[in-house]
N, C-alpha and C positions, 0 to 999 in steps of 0.2 A: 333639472325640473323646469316645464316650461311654465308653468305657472303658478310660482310661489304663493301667492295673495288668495289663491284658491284654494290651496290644498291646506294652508293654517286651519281649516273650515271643519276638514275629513275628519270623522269618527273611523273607526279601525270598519266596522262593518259596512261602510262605504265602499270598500274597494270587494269587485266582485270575480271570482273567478270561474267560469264554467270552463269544461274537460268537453269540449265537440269530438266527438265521433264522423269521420269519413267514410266512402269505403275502403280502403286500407289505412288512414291514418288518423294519427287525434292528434289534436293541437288545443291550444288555452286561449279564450276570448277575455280579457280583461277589461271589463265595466265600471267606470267608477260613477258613483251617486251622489251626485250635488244638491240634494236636499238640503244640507247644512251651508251650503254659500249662498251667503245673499245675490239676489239676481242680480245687481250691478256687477258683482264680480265671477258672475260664473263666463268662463269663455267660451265663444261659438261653436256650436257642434262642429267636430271633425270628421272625416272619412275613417272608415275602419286603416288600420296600417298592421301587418298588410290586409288587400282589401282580398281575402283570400276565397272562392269559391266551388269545393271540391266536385262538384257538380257541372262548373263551365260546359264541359266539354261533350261529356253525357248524352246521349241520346235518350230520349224522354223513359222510350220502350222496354230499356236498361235500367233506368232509375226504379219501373215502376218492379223489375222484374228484381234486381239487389233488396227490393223493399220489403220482395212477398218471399223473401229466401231468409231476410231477419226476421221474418213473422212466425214462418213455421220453425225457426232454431229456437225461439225465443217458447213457444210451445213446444218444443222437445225437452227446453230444459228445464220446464215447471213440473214436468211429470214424476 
């Protein structure tokens, strides 16, 4: 734990987990909320690790077109 003195602080729903969807894959963001550490002891924002972004590479044209392909699946499957 890098930082003992902060996390005495954490209430359990401090620690937050969102399921990111890619286009082929999901992975987990892990967010933790310092609302309960006093600001002397909260530590300096860090860099995402990894700092991952499913999209780098992507051509815009592609993003917008993967976008409009979850749109109408997503109205297929409400019907």
């Amino acid at each position: 734990m890098r930082h003992p003195e902060a996390a005495q602080h954490l209430a359990e729903d401090d620690v937050l987990v969102d399921g990111m969807l890619g286009r082929s894959s999901l992975w987990y963001r892990v967010r933790v909320n310092l609302r309960h550490v006093p600001e002397t002891q909260r530590p300096p924002q860090e860099p995402p690790d990894p700092d991952y972004d499913p999209w780098a590479n992507i051509k815009p044209e592609d993003v917008e077109a993967w976008q409009r392909d979850q749109a109408q699946r997503r109205g297929r499957a409400r019907r």
